[in-house]
N, C-alpha and C positions, 0 to 999 in steps of 0.2 A: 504494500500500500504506500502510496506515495505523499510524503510531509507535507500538511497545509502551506498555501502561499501566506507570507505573512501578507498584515495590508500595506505597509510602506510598502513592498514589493510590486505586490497587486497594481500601486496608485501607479509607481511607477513604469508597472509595462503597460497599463493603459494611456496615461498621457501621452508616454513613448510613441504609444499607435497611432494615437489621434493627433500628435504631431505627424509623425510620417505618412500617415492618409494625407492630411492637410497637404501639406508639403508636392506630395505626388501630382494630388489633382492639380495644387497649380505648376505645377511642370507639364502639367498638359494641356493649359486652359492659361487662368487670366495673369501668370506669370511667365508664359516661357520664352517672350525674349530676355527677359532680364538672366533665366537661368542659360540661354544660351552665349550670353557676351560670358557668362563663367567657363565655358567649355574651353580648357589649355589646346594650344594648336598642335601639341603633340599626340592629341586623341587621334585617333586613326579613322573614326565615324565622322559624317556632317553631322554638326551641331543639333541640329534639331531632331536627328535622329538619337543621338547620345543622350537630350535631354526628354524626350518621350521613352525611353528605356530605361533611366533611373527614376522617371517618374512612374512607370508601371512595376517597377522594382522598390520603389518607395509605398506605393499605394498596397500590393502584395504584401510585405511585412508589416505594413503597418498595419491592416485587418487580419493578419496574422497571430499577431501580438495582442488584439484584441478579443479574438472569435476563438483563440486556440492554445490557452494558456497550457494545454500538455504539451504544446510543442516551443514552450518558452526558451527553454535551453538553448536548442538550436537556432530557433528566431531571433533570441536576443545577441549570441555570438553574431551571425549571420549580419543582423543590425550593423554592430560595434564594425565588423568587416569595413558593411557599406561606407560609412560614416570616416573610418580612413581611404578607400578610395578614392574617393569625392572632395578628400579634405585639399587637391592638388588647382581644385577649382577655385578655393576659397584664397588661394595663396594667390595663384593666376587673376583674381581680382586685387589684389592686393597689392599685387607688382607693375599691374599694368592700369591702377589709380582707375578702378570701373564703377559707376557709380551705377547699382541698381542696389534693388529694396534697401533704399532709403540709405544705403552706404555712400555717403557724398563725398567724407575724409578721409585722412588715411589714416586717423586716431578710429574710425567710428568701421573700416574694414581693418584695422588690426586686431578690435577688437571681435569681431566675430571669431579669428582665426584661433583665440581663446576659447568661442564656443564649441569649438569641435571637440576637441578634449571631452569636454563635459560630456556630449551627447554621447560618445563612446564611453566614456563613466555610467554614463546611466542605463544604456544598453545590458551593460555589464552586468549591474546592479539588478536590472528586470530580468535577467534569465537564472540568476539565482547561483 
């Protein structure tokens, strides 16, 4: 029999999800030029296709993570994956001074580049 999810846990793989739902849909909808000036030119895909695949890739673990807490473990590794990945996008805005969601500085994009850490902290943390 397998040990209860404590609720810190819980909270955090749901928020988790419902961040990365969020997040995906707008990679496919009312965000995705902004996530496409993030796409490094060393990606080997066009941009908009790279940025429709981690948003279907995003939307997937995040109703993952909500709908299918036995398969936390794996989703949430899986998660923490993505999240370094992707972190090469967040630096490529950062280097090349790209202003989208609301990143105008290069105080206010360096500081995102701290957010990644976290999100893969928290991944962590939801898979138990």
């Amino acid at each position: 029999m397998a040990t209860p999810e404590p609720r810190s846990r819980r909270i955090a793989r749901l928020t988790l999800g419902a961040i990365l739902t969020t997040a995906g849909v707008g990679h496919m909808t009312f965000q995705r030029k902004e996530f496409q000036a993030q796409v490094p030119d060393f990606v080997p895909l066009d941009p908009d296709v790279t940025v429709i695949a981690s948003g279907v890739a995003e939307v997937g673990l995040g109703a993952g993570l909500i709908a299918l807490p036995k398969y936390r473990r794996l989703l949430g590794t899986t998660a923490a994956a993505f999240f370094v990945a992707v972190f090469p996008g967040n630096i490529h805005q950062y280097r090349n001074k790209i202003d989208a969601f609301g990143l105008d500085t290069d105080g206010k994009r360096l500081g995102r580049l701290f957010g990644q850490p976290a999100l893969v902290a928290a991944a962590l943390y939801a898979r138990g």
